[in-house]
N, CA and C atoms as a LAMMPS dump frame, in Angstrom:
ITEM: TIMESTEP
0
ITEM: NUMBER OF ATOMS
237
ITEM: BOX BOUNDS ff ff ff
-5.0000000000000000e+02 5.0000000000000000e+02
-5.0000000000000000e+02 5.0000000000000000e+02
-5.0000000000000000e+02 5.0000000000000000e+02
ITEM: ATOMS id mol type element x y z
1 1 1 N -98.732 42.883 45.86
2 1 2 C -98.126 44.153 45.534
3 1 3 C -96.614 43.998 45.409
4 2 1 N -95.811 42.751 46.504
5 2 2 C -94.506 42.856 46.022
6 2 3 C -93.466 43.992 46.472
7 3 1 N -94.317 44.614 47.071
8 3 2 C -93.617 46.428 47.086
9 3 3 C -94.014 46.684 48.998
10 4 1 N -93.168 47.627 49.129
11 4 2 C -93.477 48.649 50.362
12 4 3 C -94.463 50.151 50.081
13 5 1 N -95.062 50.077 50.56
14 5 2 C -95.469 51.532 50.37
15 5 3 C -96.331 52.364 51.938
16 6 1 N -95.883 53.505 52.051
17 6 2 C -95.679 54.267 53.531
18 6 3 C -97.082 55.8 53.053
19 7 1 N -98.092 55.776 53.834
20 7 2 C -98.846 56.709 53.957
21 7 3 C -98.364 57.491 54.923
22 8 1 N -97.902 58.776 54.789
23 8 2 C -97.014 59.542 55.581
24 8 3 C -98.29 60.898 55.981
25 9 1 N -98.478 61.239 56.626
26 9 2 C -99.698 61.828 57.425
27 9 3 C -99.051 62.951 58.389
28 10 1 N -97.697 63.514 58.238
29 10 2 C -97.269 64.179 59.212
30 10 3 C -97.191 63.795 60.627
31 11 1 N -97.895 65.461 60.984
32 11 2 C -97.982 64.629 62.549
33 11 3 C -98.672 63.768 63.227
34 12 1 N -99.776 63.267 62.224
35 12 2 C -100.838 61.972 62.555
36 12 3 C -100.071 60.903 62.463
37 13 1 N -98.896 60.886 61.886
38 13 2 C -98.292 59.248 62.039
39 13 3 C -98.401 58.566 60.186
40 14 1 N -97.92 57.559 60.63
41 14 2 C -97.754 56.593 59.342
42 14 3 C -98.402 55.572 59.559
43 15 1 N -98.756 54.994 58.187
44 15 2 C -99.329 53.458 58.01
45 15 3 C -98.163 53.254 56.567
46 16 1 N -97.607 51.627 57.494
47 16 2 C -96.934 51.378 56.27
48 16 3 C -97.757 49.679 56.02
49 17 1 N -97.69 50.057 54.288
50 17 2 C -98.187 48.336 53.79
51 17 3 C -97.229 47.728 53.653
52 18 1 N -96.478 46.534 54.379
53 18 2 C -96.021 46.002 53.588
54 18 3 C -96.347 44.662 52.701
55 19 1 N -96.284 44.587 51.364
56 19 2 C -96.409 43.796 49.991
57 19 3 C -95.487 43.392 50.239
58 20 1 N -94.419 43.28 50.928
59 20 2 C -93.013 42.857 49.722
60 20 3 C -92.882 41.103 51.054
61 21 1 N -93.287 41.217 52.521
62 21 2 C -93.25 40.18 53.434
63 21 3 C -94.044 38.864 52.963
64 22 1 N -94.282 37.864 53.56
65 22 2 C -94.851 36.937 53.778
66 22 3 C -95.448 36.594 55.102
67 23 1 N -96.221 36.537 55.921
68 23 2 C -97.248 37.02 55.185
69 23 3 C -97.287 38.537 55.122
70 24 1 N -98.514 39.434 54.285
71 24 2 C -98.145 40.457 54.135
72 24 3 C -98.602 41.474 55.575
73 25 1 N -97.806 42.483 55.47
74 25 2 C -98.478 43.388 57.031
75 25 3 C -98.208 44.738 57.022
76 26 1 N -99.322 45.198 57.899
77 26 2 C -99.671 46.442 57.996
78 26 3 C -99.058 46.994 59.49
79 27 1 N -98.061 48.037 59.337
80 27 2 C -97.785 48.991 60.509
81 27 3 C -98.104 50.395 60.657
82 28 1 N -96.984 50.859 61.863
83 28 2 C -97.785 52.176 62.071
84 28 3 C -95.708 52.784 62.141
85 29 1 N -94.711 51.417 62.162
86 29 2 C -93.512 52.058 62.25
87 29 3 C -92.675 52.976 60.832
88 30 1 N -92.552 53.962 61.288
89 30 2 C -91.529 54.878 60.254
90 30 3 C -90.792 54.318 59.337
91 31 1 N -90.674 53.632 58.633
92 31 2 C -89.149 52.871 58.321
93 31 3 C -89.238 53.112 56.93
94 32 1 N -88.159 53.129 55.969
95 32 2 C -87.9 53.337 54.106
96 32 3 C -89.007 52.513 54.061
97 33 1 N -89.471 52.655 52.728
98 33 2 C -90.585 51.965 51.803
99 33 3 C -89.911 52.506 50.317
100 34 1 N -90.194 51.338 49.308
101 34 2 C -90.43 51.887 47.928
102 34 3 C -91.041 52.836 47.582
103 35 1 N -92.207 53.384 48.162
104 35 2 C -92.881 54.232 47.836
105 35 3 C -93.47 55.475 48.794
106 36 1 N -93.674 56.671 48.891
107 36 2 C -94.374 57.637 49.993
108 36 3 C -95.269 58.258 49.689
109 37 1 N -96.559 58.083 49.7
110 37 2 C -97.516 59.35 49.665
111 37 3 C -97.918 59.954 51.054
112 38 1 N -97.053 60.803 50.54
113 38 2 C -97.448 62.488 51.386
114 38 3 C -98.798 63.035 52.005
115 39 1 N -100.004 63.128 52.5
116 39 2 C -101.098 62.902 52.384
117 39 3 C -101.511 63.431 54.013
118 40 1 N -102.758 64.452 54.215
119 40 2 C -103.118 64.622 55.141
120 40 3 C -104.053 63.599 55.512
121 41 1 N -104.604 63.2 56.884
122 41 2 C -105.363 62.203 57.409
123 41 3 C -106.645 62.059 56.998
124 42 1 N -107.172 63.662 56.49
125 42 2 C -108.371 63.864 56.026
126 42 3 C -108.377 63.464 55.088
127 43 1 N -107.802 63.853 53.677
128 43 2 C -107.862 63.271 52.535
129 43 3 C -107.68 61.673 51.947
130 44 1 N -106.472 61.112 53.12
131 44 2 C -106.298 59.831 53.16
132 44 3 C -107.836 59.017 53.069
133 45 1 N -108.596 59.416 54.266
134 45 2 C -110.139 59.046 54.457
135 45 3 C -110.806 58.848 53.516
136 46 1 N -110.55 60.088 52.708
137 46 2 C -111.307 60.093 51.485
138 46 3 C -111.159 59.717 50.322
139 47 1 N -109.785 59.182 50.263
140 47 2 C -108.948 58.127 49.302
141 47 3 C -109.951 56.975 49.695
142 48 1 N -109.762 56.834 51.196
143 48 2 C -110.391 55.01 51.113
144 48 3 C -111.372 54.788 50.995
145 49 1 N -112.345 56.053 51.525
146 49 2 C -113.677 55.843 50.848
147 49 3 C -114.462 55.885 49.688
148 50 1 N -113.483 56.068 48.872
149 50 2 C -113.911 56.722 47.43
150 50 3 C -114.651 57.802 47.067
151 51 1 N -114.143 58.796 48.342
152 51 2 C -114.915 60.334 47.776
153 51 3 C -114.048 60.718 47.372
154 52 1 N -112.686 60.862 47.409
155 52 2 C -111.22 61.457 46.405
156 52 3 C -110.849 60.312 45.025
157 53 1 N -111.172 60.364 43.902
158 53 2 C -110.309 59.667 43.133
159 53 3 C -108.807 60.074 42.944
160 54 1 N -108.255 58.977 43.51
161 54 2 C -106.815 58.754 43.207
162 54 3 C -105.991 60.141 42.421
163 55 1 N -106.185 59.506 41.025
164 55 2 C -106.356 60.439 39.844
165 55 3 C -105.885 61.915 39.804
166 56 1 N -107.333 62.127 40.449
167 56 2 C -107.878 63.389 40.815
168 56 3 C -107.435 63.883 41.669
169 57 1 N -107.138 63.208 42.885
170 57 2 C -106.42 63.741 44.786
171 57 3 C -105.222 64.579 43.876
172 58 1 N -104.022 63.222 42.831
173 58 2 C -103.108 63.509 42.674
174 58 3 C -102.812 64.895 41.506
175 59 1 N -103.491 65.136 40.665
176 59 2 C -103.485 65.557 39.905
177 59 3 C -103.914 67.212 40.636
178 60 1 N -104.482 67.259 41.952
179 60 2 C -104.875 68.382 42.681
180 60 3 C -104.512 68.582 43.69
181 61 1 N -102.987 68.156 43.553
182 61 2 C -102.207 68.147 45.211
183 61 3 C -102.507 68.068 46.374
184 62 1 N -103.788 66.999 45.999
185 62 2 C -103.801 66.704 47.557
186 62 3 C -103.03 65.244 48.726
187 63 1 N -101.997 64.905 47.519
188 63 2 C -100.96 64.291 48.227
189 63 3 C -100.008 63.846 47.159
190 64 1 N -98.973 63.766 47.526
191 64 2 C -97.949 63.943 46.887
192 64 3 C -96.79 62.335 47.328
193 65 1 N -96.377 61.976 45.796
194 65 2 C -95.83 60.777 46.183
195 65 3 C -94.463 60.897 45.33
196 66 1 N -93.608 60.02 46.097
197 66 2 C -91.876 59.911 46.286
198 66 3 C -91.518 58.358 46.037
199 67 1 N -90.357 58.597 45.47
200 67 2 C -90.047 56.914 44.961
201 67 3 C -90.691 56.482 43.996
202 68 1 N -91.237 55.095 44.213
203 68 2 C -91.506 53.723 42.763
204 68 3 C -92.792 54.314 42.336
205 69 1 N -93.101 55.065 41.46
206 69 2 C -94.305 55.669 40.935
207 69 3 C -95.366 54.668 40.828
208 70 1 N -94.442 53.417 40.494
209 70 2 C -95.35 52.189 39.527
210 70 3 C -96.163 51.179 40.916
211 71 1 N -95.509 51.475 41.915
212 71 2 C -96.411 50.863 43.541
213 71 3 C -97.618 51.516 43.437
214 72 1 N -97.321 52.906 43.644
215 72 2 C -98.161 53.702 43.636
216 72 3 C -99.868 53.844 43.024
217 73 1 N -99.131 53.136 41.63
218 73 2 C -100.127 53.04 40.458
219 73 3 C -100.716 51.633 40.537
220 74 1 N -100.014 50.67 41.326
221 74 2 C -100.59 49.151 41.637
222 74 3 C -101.881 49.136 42.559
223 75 1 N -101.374 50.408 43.789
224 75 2 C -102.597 50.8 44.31
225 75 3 C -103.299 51.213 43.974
226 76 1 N -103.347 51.881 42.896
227 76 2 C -104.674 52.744 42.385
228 76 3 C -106.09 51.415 42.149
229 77 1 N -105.399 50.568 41.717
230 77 2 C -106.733 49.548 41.227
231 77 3 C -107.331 48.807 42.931
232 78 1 N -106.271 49.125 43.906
233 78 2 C -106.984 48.701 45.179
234 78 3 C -108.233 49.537 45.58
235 79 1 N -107.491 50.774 45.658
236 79 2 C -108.936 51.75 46.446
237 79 3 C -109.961 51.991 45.279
């Protein structure tokens, strides 16, 4: 991915990916990222399980993203 990108969940907390390290890693600390989707915990779920398409979540506000659009869209071919 090359990139940072931060699942922001409110008061459930964050998961940040980072792409951009060696090796690459997954947290739970706050910190800038290239990218933010906005996203309740519930819907997140349903991002990873593939009952929300991407697409579709976004296109129906069910989360909302800030910064490098194009991270964003790198993930889409993950989930």
């Amino acid at each position: 991915m090359n990139a940072t990108l931060k699942f922001d969940c409110g008061a459930d907390g964050v998961a940040v990916i980072d792409g951009a390290s060696v090796p690459n890693r997954v947290h739970n600390d706050d910190v800038e990222t290239d990218c933010t989707v906005a996203i309740t915990l519930e819907n997140l779920a349903a991002l990873l399980t593939g009952e929300l398409e991407p697409a579709t979540g976004f296109m129906m506000g069910k989360f909302k993203v800030s910064g490098d659009m194009s991270v964003a869209m790198k993930l889409q071919r993950v989930v």
